[in-house]
N, C-alpha and C positions, 0 to 999 in steps of 0.2 A: 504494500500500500504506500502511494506518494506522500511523504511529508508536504504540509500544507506551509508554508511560511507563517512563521507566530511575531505579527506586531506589539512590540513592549506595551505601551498602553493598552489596548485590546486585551491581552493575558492579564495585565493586574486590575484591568477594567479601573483607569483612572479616572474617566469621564463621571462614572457614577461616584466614585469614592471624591473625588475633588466638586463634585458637585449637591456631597451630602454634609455641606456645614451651612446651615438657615438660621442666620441669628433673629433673635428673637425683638433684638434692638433695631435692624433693620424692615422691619412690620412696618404697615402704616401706621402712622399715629405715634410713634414711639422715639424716641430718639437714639441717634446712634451710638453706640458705645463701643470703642477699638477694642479692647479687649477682651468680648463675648468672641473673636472669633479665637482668641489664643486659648480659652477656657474650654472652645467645644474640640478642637484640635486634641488638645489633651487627652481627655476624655476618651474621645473618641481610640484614640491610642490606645489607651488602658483598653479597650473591651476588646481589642484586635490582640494585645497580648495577650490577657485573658483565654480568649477564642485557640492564642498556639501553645497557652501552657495544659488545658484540658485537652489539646491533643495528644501531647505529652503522659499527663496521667491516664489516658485510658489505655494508651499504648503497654504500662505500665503496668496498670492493670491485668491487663490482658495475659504478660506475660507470668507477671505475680499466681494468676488464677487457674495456670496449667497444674495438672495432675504432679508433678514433679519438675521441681526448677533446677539448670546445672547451674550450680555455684561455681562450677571451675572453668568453664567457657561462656558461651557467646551472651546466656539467658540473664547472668546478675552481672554480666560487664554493659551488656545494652542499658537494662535497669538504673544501674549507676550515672549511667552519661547522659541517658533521657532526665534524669532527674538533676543534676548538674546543670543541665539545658533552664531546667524549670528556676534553679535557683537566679542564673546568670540573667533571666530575663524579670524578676524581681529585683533582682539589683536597680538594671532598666527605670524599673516603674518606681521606685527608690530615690532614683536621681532625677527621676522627669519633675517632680514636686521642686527643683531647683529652679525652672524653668517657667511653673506656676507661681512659683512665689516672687520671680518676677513685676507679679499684677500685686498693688497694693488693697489696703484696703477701699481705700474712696475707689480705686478703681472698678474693683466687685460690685461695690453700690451702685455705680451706672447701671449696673441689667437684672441684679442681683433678685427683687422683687419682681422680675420679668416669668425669671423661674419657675416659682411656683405651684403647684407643690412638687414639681422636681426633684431628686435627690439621691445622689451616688448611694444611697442605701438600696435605692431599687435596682442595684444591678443585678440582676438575676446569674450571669454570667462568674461572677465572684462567691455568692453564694455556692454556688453549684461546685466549682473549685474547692470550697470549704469543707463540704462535703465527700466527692469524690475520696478527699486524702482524709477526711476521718471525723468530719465535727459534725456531732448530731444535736438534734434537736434539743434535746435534753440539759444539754451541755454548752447552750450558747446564750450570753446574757441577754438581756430584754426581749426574751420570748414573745411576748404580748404585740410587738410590734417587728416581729423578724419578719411576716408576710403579710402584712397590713397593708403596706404600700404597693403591693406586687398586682399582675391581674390574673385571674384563673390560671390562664394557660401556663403563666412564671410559675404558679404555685407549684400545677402538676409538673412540673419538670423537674424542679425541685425534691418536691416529694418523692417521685420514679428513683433520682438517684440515691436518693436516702435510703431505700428499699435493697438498693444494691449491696457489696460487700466491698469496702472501700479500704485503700491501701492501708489504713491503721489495722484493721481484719486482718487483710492479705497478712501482712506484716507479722500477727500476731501467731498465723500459721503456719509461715514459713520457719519463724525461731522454735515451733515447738516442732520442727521435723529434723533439727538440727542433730545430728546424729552424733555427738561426741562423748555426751555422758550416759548412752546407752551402748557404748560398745565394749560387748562381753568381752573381747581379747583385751581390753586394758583393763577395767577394774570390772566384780562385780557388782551388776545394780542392785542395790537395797532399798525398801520398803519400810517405815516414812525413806523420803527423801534425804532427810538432815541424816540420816546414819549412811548416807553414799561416802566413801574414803575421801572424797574432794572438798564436800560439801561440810562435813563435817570439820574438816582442818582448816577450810577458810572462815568457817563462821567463827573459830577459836581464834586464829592468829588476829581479825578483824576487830573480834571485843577488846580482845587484848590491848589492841591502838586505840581504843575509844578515851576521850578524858574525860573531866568527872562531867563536863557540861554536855557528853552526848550520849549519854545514859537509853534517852528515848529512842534513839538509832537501832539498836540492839532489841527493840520491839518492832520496831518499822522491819528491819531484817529480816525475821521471824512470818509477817504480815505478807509483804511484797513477793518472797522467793518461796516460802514453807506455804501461805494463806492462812497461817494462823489468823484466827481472830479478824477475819477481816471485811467482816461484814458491812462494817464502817467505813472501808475503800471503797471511792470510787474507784473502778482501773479499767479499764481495756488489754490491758496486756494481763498473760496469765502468769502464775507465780512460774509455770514451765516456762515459757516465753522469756519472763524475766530471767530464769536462771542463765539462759541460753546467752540474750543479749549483756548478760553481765562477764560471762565468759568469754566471748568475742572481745570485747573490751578489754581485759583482762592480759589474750595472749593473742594479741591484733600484731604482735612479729613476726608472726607467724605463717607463712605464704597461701595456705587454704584457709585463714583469716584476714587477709587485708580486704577481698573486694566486699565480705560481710559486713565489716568494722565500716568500710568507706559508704554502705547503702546506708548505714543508720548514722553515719555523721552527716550527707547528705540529703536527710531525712529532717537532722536536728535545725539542719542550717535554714533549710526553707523554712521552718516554725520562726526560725532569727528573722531570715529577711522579711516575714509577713510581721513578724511586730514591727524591724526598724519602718517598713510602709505606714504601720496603723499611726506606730509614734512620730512619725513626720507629718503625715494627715492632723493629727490634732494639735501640735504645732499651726502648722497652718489656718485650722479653722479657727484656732484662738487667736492669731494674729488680726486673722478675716474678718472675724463676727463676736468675737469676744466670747460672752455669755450668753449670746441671743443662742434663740432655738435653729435648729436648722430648717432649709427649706421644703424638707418634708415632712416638718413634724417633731425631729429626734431635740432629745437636749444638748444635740449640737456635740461638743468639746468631751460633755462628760459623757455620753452616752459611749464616745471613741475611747472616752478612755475604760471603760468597766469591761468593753468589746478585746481590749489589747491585753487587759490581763488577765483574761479568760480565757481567749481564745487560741490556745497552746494545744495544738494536734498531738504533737510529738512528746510531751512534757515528760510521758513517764522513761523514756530512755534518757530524756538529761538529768532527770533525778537520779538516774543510778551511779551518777558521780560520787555520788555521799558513801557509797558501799565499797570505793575502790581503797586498795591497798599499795602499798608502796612496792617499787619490781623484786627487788631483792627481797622479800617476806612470801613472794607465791611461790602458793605449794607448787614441787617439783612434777612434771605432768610425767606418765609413765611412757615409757623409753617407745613401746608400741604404738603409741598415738604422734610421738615426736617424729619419730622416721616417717610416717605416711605424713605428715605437713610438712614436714623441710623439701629444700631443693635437694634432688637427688646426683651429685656430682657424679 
């Protein structure tokens, strides 16, 4: 079949994209305001990156959701770079906020009341995002007005992916498939948990480094990786899961542990760069609007900020900082697990 010649405009369809910024100051009747069109440009922006990071995660997804994933080729090295991809392009939307804050306050005033009820909360797009990678309803502040502003069709869509099993899932069942402290040729498995030969010697050496002010850590321990008592946890992640990611962490020098170690530090970082976003954004709308409400409603400043520190996908693998030990104190791993992870000269 003949190649057709592909004209650049034509392919990114420029005509329609350069011809979809209508400012609202430009209407009859209204006056004009220069920087309604640097505001919708922006914007606009965001929902286009938006649009190629949920490409991203379902890609992700997808591979997450196979019957069996190889950790040592192609499935958790795509994984890793697709989601790298996701973080580098939050950086992006991280630095665009330099470019908006360009526009002053008086300046936003010009169109600002044009808006109405407008309002970057109704992005359905970012939600859905939120989602995807793991934030449920349950778990997200001001419920009461998460889809108020939205219209049916945003809800359902919304709702469908929430239905889904989303990378914090995925996530949770890929660490409990990790195969290292079930393998009968290095130690036997024992029943509880805490009496495993591993398990047992780190929870000692670990107390052992506690000082007198972290007494309560050594219950938290107990909760997170055993599930004692832990009814009181919220979690997503299972105390199996936990042990798993606690382990990778642990002996991440290890060459059939770095690209695991690298998916949940690139895991942790996107949770970074969506706060540095929220924490820029509120920045902003306090310089913007101060105290006012925003223009859809929200209370503006504070609403962004109860949203920023809630809203941590990832939160339970950066807490397991608090459980790590110092290198020279980890238990010695057994000689048969160490040969199958080293490089084989």
């Amino acid at each position: 079949m003949e190649h057709k010649p592909v004209n650049y405009g034509t392919y990114l369809a420029l005509e329609k994209i350069l011809d979809a910024q209508q400012p609202e100051s430009d209407k009859p009747g209204n006056t004009h305001a220069h920087d309604e069109m640097l505001f919708i440009i922006i914007h606009q922006a965001y929902e286009l990156w938006f649009k190629q990071i949920m490409t991203e995660v379902d890609s992700v997804k997808n591979i997450m959701s196979k019957p069996e994933v190889n950790d040592n080729a192609g499935d958790l090295q795509t994984i890793v770079h697709r989601l790298k991809r996701v973080v580098t392009i939050f950086q992006v939307l991280v630095h665009q906020v330099d470019i908006l804050e360009t526009m002053t306050a008086m300046d936003f005033l010009d169109f600002r009341d044009l808006l109405s009820p407008a309002s970057g909360f109704q992005s359905w797009q970012f939600k859905i995002i939120e989602a995807k990678l793991g934030l449920r309803f349950e778990k997200r502040h001001g419920q009461e007005y998460y889809i108020s502003q939205l219209a049916n069709r945003e809800i359902e869509m919304i709702k469908s992916v929430e239905s889904e099993q989303s990378v914090l899932q995925l996530l949770n069942g890929w660490l409990e498939r990790m195969p290292a402290m079930s393998d009968n040729e290095a130690w036997p498995v024992l029943e509880p948990i805490d009496q495993h030969s591993f398990w047992s010697a780190y929870e000692e050496i670990y107390y052992n480094g506690l000082s007198k002010g972290e007494t309560e850590n050594a219950k938290a321990f107990r909760k997170i990786f055993y599930g004692e008592n832990d009814s009181d946890l919220q979690r997503s992640l299972s105390p199996k899961a936990c042990r798993s990611a606690l382990f990778i962490m642990l002996y991440r020098g290890y060459p059939l542990m770095e690209l695991p170690f690298r998916l949940m530090e690139v895991l942790m970082e996107i949770d970074n760069q969506m706060g540095s976003w929220r924490f820029r954004h509120i920045n902003m709308v306090r310089r913007m609007i101060g105290s006012r409400v925003g223009t859809g409603g929200s209370t503006g400043a504070g609403y962004l900020q109860g949203a920023m520190e809630k809203h941590y996908i990832f939160k339970e693998l950066t807490q397991l900082s608090s459980f790590l030990i110092d290198r020279k104190r980890l238990p010695a791993l057994p000689k048969s697990l160490t040969e199958k992870w080293g490089y084989k000269l």
